[in-house]
C-alpha positions, -999 to +999 in steps of 0.1 A: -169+257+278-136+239+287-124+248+324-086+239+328-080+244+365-045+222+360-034+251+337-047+280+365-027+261+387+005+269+368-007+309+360+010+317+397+023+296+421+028+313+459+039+306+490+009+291+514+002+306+549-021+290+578-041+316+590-072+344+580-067+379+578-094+384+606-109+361+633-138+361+655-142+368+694-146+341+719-182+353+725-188+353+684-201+389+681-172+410+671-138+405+652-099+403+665-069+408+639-040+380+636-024+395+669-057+391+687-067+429+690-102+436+688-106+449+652-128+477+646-148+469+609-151+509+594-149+499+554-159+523+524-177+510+493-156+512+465-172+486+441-157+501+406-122+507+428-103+484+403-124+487+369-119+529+369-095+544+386-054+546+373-032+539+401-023+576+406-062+582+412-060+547+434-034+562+455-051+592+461-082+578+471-066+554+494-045+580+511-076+602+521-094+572+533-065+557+553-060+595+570-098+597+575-097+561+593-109+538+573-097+504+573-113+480+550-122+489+514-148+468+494-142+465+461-157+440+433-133+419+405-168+421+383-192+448+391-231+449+379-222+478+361-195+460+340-227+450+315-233+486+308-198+494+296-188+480+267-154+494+270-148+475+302-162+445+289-137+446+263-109+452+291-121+436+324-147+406+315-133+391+283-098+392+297-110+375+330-129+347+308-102+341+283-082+329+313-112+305+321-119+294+286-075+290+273-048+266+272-015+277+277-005+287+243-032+311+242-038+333+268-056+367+257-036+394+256-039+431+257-020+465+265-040+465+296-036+437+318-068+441+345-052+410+373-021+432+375-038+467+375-064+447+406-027+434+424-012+472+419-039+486+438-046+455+467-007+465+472-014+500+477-044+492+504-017+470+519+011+493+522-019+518+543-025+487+565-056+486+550-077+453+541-096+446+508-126+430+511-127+416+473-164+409+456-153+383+430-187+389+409-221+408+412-250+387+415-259+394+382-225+372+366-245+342+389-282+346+387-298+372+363-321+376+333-294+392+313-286+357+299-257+368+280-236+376+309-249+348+330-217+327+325-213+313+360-244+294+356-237+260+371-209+250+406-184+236+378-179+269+364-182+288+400-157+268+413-130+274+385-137+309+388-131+310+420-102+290+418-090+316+391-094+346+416-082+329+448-050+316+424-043+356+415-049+369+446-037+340+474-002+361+477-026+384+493-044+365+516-032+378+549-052+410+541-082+400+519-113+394+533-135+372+502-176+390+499-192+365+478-231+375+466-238+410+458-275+431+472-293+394+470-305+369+491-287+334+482-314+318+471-332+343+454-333+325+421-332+290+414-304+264+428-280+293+429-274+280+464-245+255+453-234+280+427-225+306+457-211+274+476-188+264+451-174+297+438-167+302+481-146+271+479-126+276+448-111+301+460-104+287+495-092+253+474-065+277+453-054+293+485-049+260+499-036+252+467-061+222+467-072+222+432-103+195+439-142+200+435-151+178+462-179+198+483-153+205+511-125+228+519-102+247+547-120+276+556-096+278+581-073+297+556-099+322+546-122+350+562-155+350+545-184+367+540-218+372+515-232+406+505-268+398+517-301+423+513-316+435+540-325+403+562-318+377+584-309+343+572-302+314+587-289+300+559-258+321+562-254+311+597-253+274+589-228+277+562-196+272+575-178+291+552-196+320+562-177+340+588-198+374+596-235+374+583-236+414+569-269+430+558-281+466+546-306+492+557-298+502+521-310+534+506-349+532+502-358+564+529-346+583+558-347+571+593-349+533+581-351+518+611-335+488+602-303+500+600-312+492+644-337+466+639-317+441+619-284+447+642-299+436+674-320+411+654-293+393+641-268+400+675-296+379+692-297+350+673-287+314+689-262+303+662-244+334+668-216+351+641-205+388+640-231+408+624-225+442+599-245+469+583-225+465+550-247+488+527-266+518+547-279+550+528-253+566+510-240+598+514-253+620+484-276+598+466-310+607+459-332+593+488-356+564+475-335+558+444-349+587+428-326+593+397-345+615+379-370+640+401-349+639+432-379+650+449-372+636+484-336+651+484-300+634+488-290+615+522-264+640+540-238+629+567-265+630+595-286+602+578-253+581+571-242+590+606-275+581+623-276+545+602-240+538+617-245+547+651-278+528+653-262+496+638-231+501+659-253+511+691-273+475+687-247+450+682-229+454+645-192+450+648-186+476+625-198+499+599-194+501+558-198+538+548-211+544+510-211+579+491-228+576+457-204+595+434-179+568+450-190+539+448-191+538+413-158+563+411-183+587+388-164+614+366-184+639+345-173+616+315-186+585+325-212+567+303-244+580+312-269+555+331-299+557+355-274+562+385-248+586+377-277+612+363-279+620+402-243+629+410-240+664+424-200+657+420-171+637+406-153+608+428-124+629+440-145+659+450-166+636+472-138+621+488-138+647+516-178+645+525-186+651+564-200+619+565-169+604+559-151+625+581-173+617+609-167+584+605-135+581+617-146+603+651-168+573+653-142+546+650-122+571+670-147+565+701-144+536+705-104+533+704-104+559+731-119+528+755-099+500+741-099+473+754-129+473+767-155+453+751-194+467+745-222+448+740-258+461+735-274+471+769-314+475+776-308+507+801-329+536+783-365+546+791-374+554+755-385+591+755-407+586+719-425+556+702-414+574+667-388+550+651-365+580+636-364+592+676-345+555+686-320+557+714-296+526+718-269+517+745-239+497+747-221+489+777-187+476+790-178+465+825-176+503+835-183+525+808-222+528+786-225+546+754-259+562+748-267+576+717-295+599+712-307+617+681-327+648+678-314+666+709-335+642+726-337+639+769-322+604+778-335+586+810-313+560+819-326+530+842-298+533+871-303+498+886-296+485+846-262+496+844-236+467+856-210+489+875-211+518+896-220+550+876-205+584+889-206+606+864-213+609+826-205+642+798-215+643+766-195+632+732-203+650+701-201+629+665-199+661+645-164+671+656-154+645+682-155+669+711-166+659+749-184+685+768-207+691+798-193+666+828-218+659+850-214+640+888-247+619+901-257+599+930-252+568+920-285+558+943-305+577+916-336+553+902-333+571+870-309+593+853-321+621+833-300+640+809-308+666+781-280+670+752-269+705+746-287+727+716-320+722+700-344+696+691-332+694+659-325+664+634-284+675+630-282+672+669-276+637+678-251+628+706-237+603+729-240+601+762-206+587+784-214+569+815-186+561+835 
């Protein structure tokens, strides 16, 4: 296959900037925007955003997300799912690999034209102040046994798909964030290492506008990150185009502890980077990825809320929310395949889920104390030993955030907390609403507190110490 990177370069040509769209704290755990605000990460999964929505259904769905308070989308160029549908490999995969595999006198053409439908909709997300965190390919375009569709098989032909993508999309680069991999570990199949490596800097070479395969580039210019499984790598740490090391407690049972146990795992570590729960359960798919019995049930909006306040709680700088009928924007016409059997509703229906509603309130917490800055805080007494029944803390110079699910008692260690606690009330995440102020001694040993209502698995809360 004959790669022509001179004749990419001349596709579109755009003005260069000096900066990413996101930066990193001084104390490497969280993220700041261009002005230097603390940014708050709350993204929804939108993987098959571009490949099957119109832009009328694009605007819609952005809309309710942006009024819900989301502010980062993800969204793949090339989706795993794109090998099932013939139809969009006829639109979306042979039209992406003519432009890899042309001169200039012959360029594929077609009624649809996918880079402009992708640019239409990034414009959209920009125009909500909304950032697009772009998946160039699934893993399975890089490292599969379908052999057919493996066509970025060695760096060469990374890179210049890379350089492709970054060249279409660098006009955009004050607002995308680039999420190489897809659900794998890097090195899950043989020396795909350099493959990932490469694609990450052809696209920072065509922002740059750098158009050399020389093992280096200016990751200055772009904000970075690679869709690991649930783990912690080091490898991601030592890359230096790597700028947040994300992970998932994915979707494999209820009360998966390691939506808490990888946060504080990786918020811990020496070489230290902003850390992310990028794929938790999913609101409305089958628990276990049961597609055809169902037998366990769906996850609701208090097993997506619990996964984001435990990740949040222990040190992630953010939270990705998933939904199942939205992720892979499902309507009732959709080519049938082992996933979409289990949607109880089409995309649009499930835009307004209480899961995602309550993700917002959860953003919305944490603006109420801005600026402060929280970091995870060892200040609880745990009441249980059962993993589903973790509480977590996070603390600023004078204010703690306890959660607590189940209706559980907290007991707070009093000589733990680094200001002078006076009094503390009660912060529901269903609705957002504060109740039951309480003032203590602030000689007290230890605090104890019981949430309002029953022991019950809907009836988590947060504690406000102040």
């Amino acid at each position: 296959m004959k790669y022509a990177l001179a004749i990419i370069t001349l596709i579109l040509s755009f003005t260069i900037g000096q900066s990413q769209p996101l930066d990193v704290s001084k104390d490497k755990h969280y993220l700041i925007d261009k002005s230097g605000t603390h940014f708050f990460w709350l993204a929804d999964t939108a993987w098959e955003l571009f490949q099957k929505l119109s832009l009328e259904e694009s605007e819609k769905y952005l809309s309710t997300r942006q009024e819900q308070g989301f502010n980062v989308i993800q969204a793949a160029i090339l989706y795993e799912n794109d090998i099932d549908y013939p139809i969009n490999r006829d639109l979306i995969s042979d039209h992406i690999l003519s432009e890899l595999n042309s001169d200039t006198n012959n360029i594929i053409q077609s009624d649809f034209n996918y880079w402009n439908h992708v640019e239409k909709i990034i414009r959209q997300a920009i125009a909500k102040k909304m950032k697009i965190a772009v998946l160039p390919c699934w893993d399975e375009y890089v490292a599969t046994d379908l052999t057919q569709e493996h066509f970025l098989n060695n760096p060469q032909a990374a890179y210049d798909y890379g350089f492709l993508v970054g060249s279409r999309l660098k006009k955009y680069k004050d607002h995308i964030i680039w999420m190489i991999g897809g659900d794998r570990l890097p090195e899950e199949h043989n020396s795909t290492i350099p493959i990932w490596q490469a694609l990450a800097e052809g696209i920072t070479d065509a922002i740059s506008d750098k158009p050399l395969f020389d093992n280096s580039a200016d990751y200055q210019k772009t904000f970075m990150t690679f869709h690991l499984n649930n783990t912690v790598d080091e490898w991601a740490r030592n890359e230096e185009w790597i700028d947040m090391v994300i992970w998932g407690s994915y979707q494999n049972k209820r009360n998966d502890g390691s939506a808490y146990q990888l946060a504080m795992v990786n918020y811990e570590q020496k070489l230290t980077k902003p850390t992310l729960n990028s794929e938790a359960c999913f609101e409305l798919m089958p628990i276990g990825y049961d597609w055809e019995s169902y037998e366990q049930g769906y996850f609701d909006e208090i097993d997506v809320r619990k996964a984001a306040y435990w990740s949040i709680f222990s040190g992630a700088c953010g939270h990705t929310y998933g939904c199942h009928p939205i992720w892979q924007m499902y309507n009732a016409n959709d080519a049938v395949s082992p996933m979409t059997k289990a949607n109880l509703k089409i995309w649009s229906d499930a835009l307004y889920e209480p899961g995602a509603q309550q993700m917002g309130i959860l953003k919305s917490l944490f603006s109420r104390f801005y600026p402060e800055i929280f970091s995870p805080i060892n200040i609880i007494n745990q009441v249980s030993n059962d993993p589903k029944t973790h509480q977590c803390a996070l603390s600023s110079n004078k204010t703690c955030l306890v959660y607590t699910p189940y209706g559980l008692m907290v007991q707070i260690l009093m000589d733990k907390i680094p200001f002078e606690a006076t009094k503390a009330y009660w912060f529901n995440p269903r609705n957002g609403n504060k109740i039951k102020e309480k003032s203590f001694n602030n000689r007290l040993l230890v605090l104890l507190l019981t949430p309002p209502g029953s022991l019950d698995r809907d009836n988590d809360w947060v504690l406000i110490i102040e």
